[in-house]
N, C-alpha and C positions, 0 to 999 in steps of 0.2 A: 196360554201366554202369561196369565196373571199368575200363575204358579212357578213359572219359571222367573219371572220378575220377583218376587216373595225370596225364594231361594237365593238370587243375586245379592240382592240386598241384605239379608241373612249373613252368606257367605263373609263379602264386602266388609260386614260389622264387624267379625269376628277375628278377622285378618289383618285386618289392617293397624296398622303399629300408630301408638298415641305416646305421646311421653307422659308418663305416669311417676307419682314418688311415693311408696308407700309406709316410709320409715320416716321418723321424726330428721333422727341425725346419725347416720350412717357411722358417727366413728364412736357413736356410747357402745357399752357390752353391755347387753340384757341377758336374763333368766328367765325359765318359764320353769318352774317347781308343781309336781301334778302326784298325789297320790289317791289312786281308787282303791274302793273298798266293798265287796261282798261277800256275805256270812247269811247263813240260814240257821237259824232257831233246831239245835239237835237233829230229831228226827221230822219237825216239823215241815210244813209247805209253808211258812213264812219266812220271810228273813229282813234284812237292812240291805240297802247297797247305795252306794255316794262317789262323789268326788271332791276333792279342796285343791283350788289350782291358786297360785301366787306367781304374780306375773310382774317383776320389776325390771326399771332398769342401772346401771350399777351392782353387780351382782345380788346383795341383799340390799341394798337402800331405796331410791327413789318408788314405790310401792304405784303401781300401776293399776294393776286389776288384780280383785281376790274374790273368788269363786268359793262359795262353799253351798254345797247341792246333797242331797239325799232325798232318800225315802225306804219305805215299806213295799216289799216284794211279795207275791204270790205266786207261788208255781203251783198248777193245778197238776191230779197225777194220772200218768199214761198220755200226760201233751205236752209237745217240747216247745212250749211258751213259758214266760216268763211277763208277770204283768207289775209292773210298779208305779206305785201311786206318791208323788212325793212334790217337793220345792226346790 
């Protein structure tokens, strides 16, 4: 019974309609600018890999969020992992 009770209430939560608003102001035009990057060292098992995301609204003006991420890659060899250590 307590599991069928869990489950309702579960369900319940997920269903049911709330008004929500998740934009500032519906009538600006935003951008979201994203370029990745991955490169390995010649024939090495090391390499670089990143991203730098720019996220405004007004096409280029009002500056929102700027993302800039990388690191240092290792692929070990005969395993299809990929292991990167980075910020």
């Amino acid at each position: 019974m307590k599991n069928i009770l869990t489950f309702i209430i579960i369900a319940f939560s997920l269903f049911a309609q709330k008004q929500g608003n998740a934009q500032i102001d519906e009538d600006k035009l935003g951008a979201w600018y994203m370029y990745f990057f991955n490169t390995t060292f010649k024939e090495s098992s090391w390499g670089v890999q990143g991203d730098i995301q720019h996220r405004n609204w007004n096409i280029a003006g009002d500056l929102e969020q700027l993302l800039l991420r990388g690191g240092i890659t290792y692929k070990p060899k005969n395993v299809a992992v990929k292991l990167t250590l980075g910020y």
